[in-house]
N, C-alpha and C positions, 0 to 999 in steps of 0.2 A: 289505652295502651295498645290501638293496633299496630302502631309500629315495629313491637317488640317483639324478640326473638322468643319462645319459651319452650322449655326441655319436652315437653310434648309426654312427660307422664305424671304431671300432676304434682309435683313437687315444688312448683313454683321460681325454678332457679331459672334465671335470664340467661342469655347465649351470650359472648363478647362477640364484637367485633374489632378488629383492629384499623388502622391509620388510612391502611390499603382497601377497606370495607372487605374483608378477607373474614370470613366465620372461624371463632378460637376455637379450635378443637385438640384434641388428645385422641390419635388412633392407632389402634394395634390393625399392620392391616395381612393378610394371608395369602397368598396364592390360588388360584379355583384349584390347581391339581393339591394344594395340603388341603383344603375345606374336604372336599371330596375325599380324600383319605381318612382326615382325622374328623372331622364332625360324620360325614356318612358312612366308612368305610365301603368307599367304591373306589378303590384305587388299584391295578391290575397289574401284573407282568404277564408275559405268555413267553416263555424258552421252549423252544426247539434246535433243534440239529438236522438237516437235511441236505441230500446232493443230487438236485435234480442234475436230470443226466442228458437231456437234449433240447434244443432249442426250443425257446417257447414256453414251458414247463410253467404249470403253475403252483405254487409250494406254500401259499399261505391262502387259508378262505375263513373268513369270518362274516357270520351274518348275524344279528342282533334281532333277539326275539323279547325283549323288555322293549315296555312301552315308555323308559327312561333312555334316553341317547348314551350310547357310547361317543366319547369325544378321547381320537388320540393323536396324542400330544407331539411326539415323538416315536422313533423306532432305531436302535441298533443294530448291525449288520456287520458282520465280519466274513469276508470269505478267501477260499483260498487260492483262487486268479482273477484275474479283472474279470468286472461282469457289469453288464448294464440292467436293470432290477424298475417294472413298471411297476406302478400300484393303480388300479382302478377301479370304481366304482359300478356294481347295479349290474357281473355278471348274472346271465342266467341258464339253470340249468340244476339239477340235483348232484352234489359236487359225488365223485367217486373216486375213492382211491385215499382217501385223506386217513390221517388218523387225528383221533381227539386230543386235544391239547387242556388242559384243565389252566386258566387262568390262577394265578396265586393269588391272595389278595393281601396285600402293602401294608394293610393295618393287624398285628397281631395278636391284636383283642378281636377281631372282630370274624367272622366263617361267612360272610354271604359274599354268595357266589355269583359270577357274571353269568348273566344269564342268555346263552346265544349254542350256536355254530361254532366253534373254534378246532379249526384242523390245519395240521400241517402234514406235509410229505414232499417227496421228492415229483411225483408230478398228480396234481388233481386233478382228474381230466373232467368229459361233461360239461363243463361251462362255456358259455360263448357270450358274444357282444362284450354289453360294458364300457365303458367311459377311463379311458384313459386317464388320471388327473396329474399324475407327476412321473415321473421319471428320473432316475438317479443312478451315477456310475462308480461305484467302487475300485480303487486300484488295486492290484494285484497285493494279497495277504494282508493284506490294514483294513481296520474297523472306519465304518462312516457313523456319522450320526445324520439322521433326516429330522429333522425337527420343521412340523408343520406348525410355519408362524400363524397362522388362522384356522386352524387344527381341522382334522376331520373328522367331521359329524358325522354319524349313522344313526339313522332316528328307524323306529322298529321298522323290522322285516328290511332293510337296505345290505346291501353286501358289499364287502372291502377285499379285494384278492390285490396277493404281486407276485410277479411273473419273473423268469428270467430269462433273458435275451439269446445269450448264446447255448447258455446248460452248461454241463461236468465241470460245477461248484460248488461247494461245501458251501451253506450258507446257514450261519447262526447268530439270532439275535441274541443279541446279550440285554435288552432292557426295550420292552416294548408296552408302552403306559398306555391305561386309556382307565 
C-alpha cells in the first residue's frame, strides 16, 4: 500500500482524496498574530502620546534584545496637523531623551513581557544613519493605519525608529501590534 495516504500517528485511518486529487481535510485555521497571542502570549500594544516639536524629531525607538523577532504588523497614528512620519531601520547611536514605554501584552492570562528598548518622546536624539524603509503621510486631524503587508522583522539587537518630517504634532498611536 505505498500509494496510500495515512494519518501519520498510527491509527491506521487513510486520507481521502477527492475527484480533483485534492486531500480531504477538516481545518480550523488561525492567524500568526492570534497564534502568537493565544498559544504564546506574545502579542503587544505600546500607547503613547507625544508632540515632537521640530523638524526631524525622532519620537519612537525600539530595539529588540530577545533572541525571538519582533514582527510588527501594523501601527495607528493620529495626529493633530498633516505630517509626513518616516519609519526606519538599524539607527545607531545610544537613544537619549526617550522615556520607557512598557509594552501591554493582548493576552490576559498571560504577564510575559516584551523584551527590548521601547521609548517614546517628543524628540530622541543620538541616533544617526539608518535605513529609511517606508514613509507615510497623515492628513490633518485623522487617524491612518500603516499596516505593513510583509511586516517588519526585527531579529535581536536590530532597531526600528519613526521620525517626523515637519514636527509641532501631536502624535498618538492608538494600536501598535508586534
Amino acid at each position: 500500500m505505498p500509494d496510500m495516504i495515512k494519518s501519520g500517528i498510527g491509527n491506521g485511518i487513510l486520507a481521502g482524496v477527492n475527484s480533483d486529487f485534492r486531500l480531504m481535510t477538516e481545518c480550523i485555521t488561525y492567524s500568526g498574530e492570534h497564534h502568537a497571542n493565544h498559544a504564546k502570549g506574545t502579542a503587544f500594544n505600546m500607547l503613547f502620546d507625544v508632540t515632537p516639536t521640530a523638524a526631524g524629531d525622532c519620537f519612537l525607538y525600539i530595539k529588540n534584545s530577545n533572541t525571538i523577532d519582533i514582527v510588527i504588523e501594523g501601527i495607528w497614528l493620529r495626529v493633530a496637523s498633516a505630517e509626513q512620519i518616516l519609519m526606519k531601520f538599524n539607527d545607531v547611536g545610544t537613544p537619549l531623551g526617550g522615556v520607557d514605554v512598557v509594552p501591554a501584552n493582548l493576552n490576559a492570562g498571560r504577564n510575559t513581557p516584551a523584551l527590548g528598548t521601547f521609548q517614546a518622546a517628543n524628540d530622541i536624539t543620538a541616533l544617526s544613519g539608518g535605513t529609511t524603509i517606508n514613509k507615510g503621510w497623515v492628513a490633518n486631524t485623522t487617524t491612518a493605519y500603516f499596516n505593513f503587508e510583509q511586516d517588519i522583522i526585527l531579529p535581536e539587537n536590530t532597531v526600528f525608529s519613526m521620525w517626523v518630517v515637519t514636527g509641532a504634532v501631536n502624535v498618538v498611536p492608538v494600536k501598535s501590534a508586534f
